[in-house]
N, C-alpha and C positions, 0 to 999 in steps of 0.2 A: 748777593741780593738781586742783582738787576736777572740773573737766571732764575732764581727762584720766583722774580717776580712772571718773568716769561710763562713758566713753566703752571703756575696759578692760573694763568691768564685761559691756557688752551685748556687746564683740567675743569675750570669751572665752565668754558663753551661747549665740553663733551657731555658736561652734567649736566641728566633734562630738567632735574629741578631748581634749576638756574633759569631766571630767566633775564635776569639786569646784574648789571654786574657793578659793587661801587667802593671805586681806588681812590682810597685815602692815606696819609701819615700817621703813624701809632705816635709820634711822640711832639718836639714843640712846633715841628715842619714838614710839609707836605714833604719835598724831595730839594736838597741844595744840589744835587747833580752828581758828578763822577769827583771820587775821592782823589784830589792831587796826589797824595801822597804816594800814593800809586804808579807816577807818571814814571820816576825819573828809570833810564839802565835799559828802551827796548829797541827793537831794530826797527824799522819801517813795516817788515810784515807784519812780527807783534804788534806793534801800535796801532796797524787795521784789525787785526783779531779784536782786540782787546774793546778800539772803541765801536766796531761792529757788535761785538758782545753787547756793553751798554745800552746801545742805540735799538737791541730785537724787537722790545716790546712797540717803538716807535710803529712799528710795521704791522707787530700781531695786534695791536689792536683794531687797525682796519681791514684785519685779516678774519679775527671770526668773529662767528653769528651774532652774540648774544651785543647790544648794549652796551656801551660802558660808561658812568658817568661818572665822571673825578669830583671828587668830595675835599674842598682844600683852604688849610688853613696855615696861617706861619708862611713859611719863602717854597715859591717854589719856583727855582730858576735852572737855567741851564737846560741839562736833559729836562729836569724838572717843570719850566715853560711847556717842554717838547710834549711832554705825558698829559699837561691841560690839554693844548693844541690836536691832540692825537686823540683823544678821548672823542666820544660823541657826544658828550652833554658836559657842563661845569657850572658846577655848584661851590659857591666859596663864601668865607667868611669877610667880612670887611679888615680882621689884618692882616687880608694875603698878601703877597708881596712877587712879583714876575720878573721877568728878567734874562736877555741872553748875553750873561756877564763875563763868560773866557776871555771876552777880547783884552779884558781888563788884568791878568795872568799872561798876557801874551800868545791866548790860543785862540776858538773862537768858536760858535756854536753852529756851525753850518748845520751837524746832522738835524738837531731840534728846531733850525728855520724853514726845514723843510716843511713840516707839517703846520706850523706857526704861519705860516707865508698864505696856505690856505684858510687860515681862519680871519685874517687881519690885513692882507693883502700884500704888493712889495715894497712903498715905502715904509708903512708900519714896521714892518718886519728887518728891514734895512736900518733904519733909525735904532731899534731893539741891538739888531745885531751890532753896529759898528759904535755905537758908544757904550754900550752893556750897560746903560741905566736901569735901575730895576723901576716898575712902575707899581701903584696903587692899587686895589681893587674895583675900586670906582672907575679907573680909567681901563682896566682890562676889559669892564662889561661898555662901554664907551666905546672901544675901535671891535668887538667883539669877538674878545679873546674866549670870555665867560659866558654865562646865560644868567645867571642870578645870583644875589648878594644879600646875604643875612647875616643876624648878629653870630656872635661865635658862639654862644652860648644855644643858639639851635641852628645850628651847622647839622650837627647828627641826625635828630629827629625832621629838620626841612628833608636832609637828602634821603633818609629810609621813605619820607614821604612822595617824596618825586619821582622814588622807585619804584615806589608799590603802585603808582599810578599808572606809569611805564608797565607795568609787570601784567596788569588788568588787558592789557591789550592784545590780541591776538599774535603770540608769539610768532606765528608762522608769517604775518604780515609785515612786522616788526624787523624780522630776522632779511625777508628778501628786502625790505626796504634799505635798511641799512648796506647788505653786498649792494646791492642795484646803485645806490646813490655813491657810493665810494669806487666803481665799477667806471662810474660815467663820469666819474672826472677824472679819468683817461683818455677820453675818446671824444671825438669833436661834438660837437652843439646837435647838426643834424643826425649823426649815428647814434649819439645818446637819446634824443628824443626817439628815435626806431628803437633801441632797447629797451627806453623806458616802457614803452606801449607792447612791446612783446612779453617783458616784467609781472606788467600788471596784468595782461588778458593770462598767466597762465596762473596769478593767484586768483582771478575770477572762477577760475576751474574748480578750486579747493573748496571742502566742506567746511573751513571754517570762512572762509567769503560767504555762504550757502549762511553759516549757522548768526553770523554776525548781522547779516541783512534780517534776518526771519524773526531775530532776537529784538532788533530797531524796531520792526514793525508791532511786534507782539508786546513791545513794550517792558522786557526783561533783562536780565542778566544771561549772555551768552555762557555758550558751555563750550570752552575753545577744545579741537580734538587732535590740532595741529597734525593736518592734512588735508 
């Protein structure tokens, strides 16, 4: 699963008719994490394949273009935290449930604190990780695990709608935004700000910057041509 889900990940950012992407659970839980049962019988190198395996999507999601906004409901802890955290937008229902709970198994969720750590900062994410309490939904949009909280019963139709709102927007603008912004928290305070303004003067070039300004002013619906 955690391949397949990798693997969705990168076919829907090659498809142009993607333009937001939204990862949710098919059944009563977003994601409860890596299946123990799994654990027991590997050597040290298997067990970095293995939890590297799990841990890809962590990465691809700040890796390509398009979007992604987690749509979540039921538990999602573990890796499962890790995939809200890593996501760039979340949408959840009020019985979500969070959590970076291995420690509680004897193991611990370093790989999913990584991205967790950037959304909620290092106590947050310290407290998460070393008691594996799982927390509320109300308290995930609280230390700003989340972005917004609806009933469960329109979980689906909020998040198609948050999408297609996102989707209305100049993908080309969309798309550098997102590398630029995930770019520059790498690199210190001042080189980022020099990025950022190289970023933006070379979507200033694009005919959709051109078509988006001309569209404000004419008072219309732009006609994005992504370039």
């Amino acid at each position: 699963m955690a391949g397949e889900l990798d693997n969705a990940l990168w076919e829907f950012d090659k498809d142009k008719s993607v333009r937001v992407i939204l990862l949710k659970g098919a059944d009563k839980a977003f994601c409860v994490g890596i299946d123990v049962g799994e654990f027991p019988g590997k050597t040290a190198l298997e067990y970095r394949d293995w939890i590297g395996h799990m841990g890809k999507s962590l990465a691809t999601i700040c890796k390509i273009s398009k979007p992604v906004i987690a749509q979540v409901h039921g538990v999602a802890v573990a890796i499962g935290t890790g995939l809200v955290a890593a996501s760039d937008l979340a949408i959840v229902s009020y019985d979500a449930r969070f959590g970076l709970t291995a420690i509680n198994v004897g193991l611990n969720c370093i790989g999913p604190a990584v991205p967790v750590v950037r959304s909620i900062g290092r106590k947050r994410t310290l407290e998460l990780l070393l008691f594996g309490d799982t927390i509320e939904a109300s308290r995930a949009l609280e230390i700003g695990l989340v972005n917004k909280v609806v009933a469960r019963d329109e979980l689906d139709q909020k998040a198609r709608e948050w999408a297609a709102m996102l989707a209305k927007k100049s993908p080309l603008a969309v798309q550098m935004a997102k590398k630029a912004f995930h770019t520059a928290q790498d690199i210190d305070y001042y080189k980022a700000l020099e990025y950022m303004t190289d970023n933006l003067a070379r979507l200033c070039t694009t005919e959709d910057a051109k078509e988006g300004i001309n569209a404000f002013l004419e008072k219309r619906e732009p006609q994005w041509k992504e370039r």
